[in-house]
C-alpha positions, 0 to 999 in steps of 0.5 A, spaced: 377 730 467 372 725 464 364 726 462 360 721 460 357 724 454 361 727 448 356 732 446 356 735 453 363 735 454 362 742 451 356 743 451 356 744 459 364 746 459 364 752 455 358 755 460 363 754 466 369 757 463 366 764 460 361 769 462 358 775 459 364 779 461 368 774 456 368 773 448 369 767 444 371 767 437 369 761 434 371 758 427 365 758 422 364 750 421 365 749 429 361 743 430 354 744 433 355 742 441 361 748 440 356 752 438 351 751 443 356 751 449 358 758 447 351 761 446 349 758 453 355 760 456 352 768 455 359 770 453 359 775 446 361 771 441 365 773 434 364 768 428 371 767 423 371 765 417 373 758 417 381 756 419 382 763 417 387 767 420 387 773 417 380 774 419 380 772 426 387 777 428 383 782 425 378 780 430 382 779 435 384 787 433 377 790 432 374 786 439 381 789 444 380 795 441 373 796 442 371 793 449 365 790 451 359 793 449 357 799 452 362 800 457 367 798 453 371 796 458 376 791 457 374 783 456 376 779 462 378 774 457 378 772 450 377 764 448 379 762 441 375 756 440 377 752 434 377 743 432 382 739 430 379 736 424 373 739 423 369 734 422 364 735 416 371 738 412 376 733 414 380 740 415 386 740 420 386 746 424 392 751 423 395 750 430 402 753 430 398 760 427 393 759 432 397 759 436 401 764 435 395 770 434 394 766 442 400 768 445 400 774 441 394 778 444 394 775 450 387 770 449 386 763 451 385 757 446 380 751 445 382 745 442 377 740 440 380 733 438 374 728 437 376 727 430 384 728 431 387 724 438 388 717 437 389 718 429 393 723 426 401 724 429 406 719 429 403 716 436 396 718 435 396 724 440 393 729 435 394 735 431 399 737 437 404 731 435 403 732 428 404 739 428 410 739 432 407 743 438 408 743 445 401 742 448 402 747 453 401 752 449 394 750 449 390 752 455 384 747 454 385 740 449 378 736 449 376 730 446 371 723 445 372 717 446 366 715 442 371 716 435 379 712 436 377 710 442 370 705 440 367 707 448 363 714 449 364 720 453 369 726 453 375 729 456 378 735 458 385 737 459 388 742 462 392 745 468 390 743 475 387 750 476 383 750 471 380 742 472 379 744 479 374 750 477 371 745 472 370 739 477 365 745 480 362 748 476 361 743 470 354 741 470 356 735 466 361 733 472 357 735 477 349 733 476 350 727 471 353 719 473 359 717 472 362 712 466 360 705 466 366 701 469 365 697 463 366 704 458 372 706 463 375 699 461 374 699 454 377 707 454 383 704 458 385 698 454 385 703 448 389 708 450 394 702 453 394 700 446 395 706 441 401 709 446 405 702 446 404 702 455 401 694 453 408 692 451 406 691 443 406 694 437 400 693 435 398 701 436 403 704 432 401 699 426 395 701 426 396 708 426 401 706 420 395 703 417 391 708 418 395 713 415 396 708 408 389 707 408 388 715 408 392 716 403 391 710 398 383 712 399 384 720 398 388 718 392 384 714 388 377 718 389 380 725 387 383 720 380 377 718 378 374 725 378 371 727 385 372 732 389 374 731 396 375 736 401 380 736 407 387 734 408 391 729 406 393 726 412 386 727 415 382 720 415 375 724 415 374 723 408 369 728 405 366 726 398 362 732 395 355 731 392 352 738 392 345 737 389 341 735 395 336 731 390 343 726 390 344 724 397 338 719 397 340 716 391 348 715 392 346 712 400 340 707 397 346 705 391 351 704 396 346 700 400 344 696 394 352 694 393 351 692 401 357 699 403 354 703 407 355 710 408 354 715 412 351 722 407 350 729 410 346 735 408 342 741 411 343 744 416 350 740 418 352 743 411 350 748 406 344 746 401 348 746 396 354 742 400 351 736 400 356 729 401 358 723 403 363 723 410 367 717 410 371 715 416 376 711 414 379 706 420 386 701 421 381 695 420 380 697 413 383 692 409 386 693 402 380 689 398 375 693 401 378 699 400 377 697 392 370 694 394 368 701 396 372 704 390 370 700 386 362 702 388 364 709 388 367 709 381 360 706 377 354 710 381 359 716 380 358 715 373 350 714 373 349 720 378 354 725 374 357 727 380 365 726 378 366 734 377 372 735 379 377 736 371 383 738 376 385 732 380 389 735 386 396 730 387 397 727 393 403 725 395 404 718 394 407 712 398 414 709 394 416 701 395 421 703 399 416 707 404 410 702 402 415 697 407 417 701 412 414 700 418 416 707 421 413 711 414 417 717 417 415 721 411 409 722 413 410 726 419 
């Protein structure tokens, strides 16, 4: 089913799904529509530390011991929710652990893939397909069509029992107007491009430029010195500033040099956490790569913000992979 508007996706879909006799364990850099859906919702909610699995098994132990509050009978379900990549880390989500703590102590899990479908896995289908895991063995997969797809609204898949309840009971479906036409279209077309249906390669190159593009800017920022979060293969390419007096200065700079970026600091990071998020996209060609690089290279030297004396490795292309189309490697 779609909705019309991203942040409502799950917003108003948490709330549909689980109610005070229920309990959301939810990772700690959950974006903030995740956030208000699940205190909406009424449910208990258990925080784990960020893609810690360790502590979200322990929790997962600690809530099935102990029950609901009070009458501490059994939860009548237990919703793992967690994102793709995370939007403010460029982290890829632990699929395979999660899913297995999943099937493990019987709960239900939550995938939202705003910032993975249509970006990363050999054909664009998300952290699932880069993984290596069956779809199946996620109970709810959600995500926008405001990132990869250049429209806007969500989505929500899931099996046909579940969509019908959603269909019911969603605010966002029920009480809100549907998609434009013209949105639909765009969506459509999209979609027809990335997964090849259109009868052309274009989508599988682009998801190889992507891929090339991701690589070569990560590579480059961490050998000049900055720290930069994230995984390797994750286009959400966050830059660390920290000092919140800097922010200003480093997107005023990059202004100046006509690039602009897009800066976070509180409260979407800690105070102290402050950085640059660049989202790197297949449109991005080689020479403006360099452009950004090289802006990057001088205002890192004025506003001292190369910290990083450790430069982690990044896998890098050979000429052969360079030229191969398929870039199996990767995947």
């Amino acid at each position: 089913m779609v909705i019309g508007m991203g942040f409502a996706t799950n917003s108003t879909i948490l709330p549909a799904l689980v109610d005070k006799d229920c309990i959301i364990l939810s990772d700690s850099l959950n974006h903030a529509s995740l956030v208000f859906g699940a205190r909406i919702s009424g449910a208990n909610i258990q925080v784990f530390k960020h893609n810690n699995m360790e502590n979200l098994e322990y929790l997962l132990q600690r809530m099935i011991a102990s029950g609901q509050p009070r009458t501490h009978k059994p939860w009548k379900k237990i919703l793992i929710v967690v994102e793709g990549i995370y939007s403010m880390e460029g982290v890829l989500a632990n699929l395979p652990a999660l899913v297995r703590l999943k099937k493990k102590y019987k709960a239900y899990l939550y995938l939202d893939e705003a910032h993975s479908i249509g970006s990363i896995g050999k054909s664009g289908r998300g952290v699932c397909e880069y993984w290596g895991i069956d779809t199946m063995d996620v109970d709810i997969m959600m995500g926008t069509f405001t990132k990869s797809f250049g429209a806007s609204g969500g989505y929500i898949a899931a099996d046909k029992e579940i969509i019908d309840h959603l269909r019911i009971n969603a605010h966002s479906y029920v009480y809100a107007p549907s998609m434009s036409a013209p949105i639909c279209a765009q969506i459509i077309k999209t979609v027809d491009i990335i997964s090849g249906a259109d009868g052309t390669e274009e989508g599988r190159k682009r998801l190889l430029q992507l891929a090339r593009n991701t690589r070569y800017f990560r590579r480059k920022c961490i050998e000049m010195g900055f720290i930069i979060y994230g995984s390797d293969d994750s286009p959400v390419v966050p830059l660390l500033i920290y000092h919140p007096a800097k922010l200003a200065a480093f997107s005023r700079m990059m202004l100046l040099r006509n690039i602009a970026v897009v800066v976070v600091g509180y409260p979407a990071t800690e105070v102290i956490s402050s950085r640059a998020r660049f989202c790197l996209s297949a449109a991005h060609s080689r020479s403006e790569l360099n452009e950004a690089l090289k802006a990057l290279d001088v205002i890192g030297d004025y506003l001292s913000i190369k910290y990083s004396r450790q430069p982690h490795v990044i896998g890098k292309f050979t000429a052969e992979e360079e030229n191969n189309d398929e870039l199996k490697s990767l995947y």
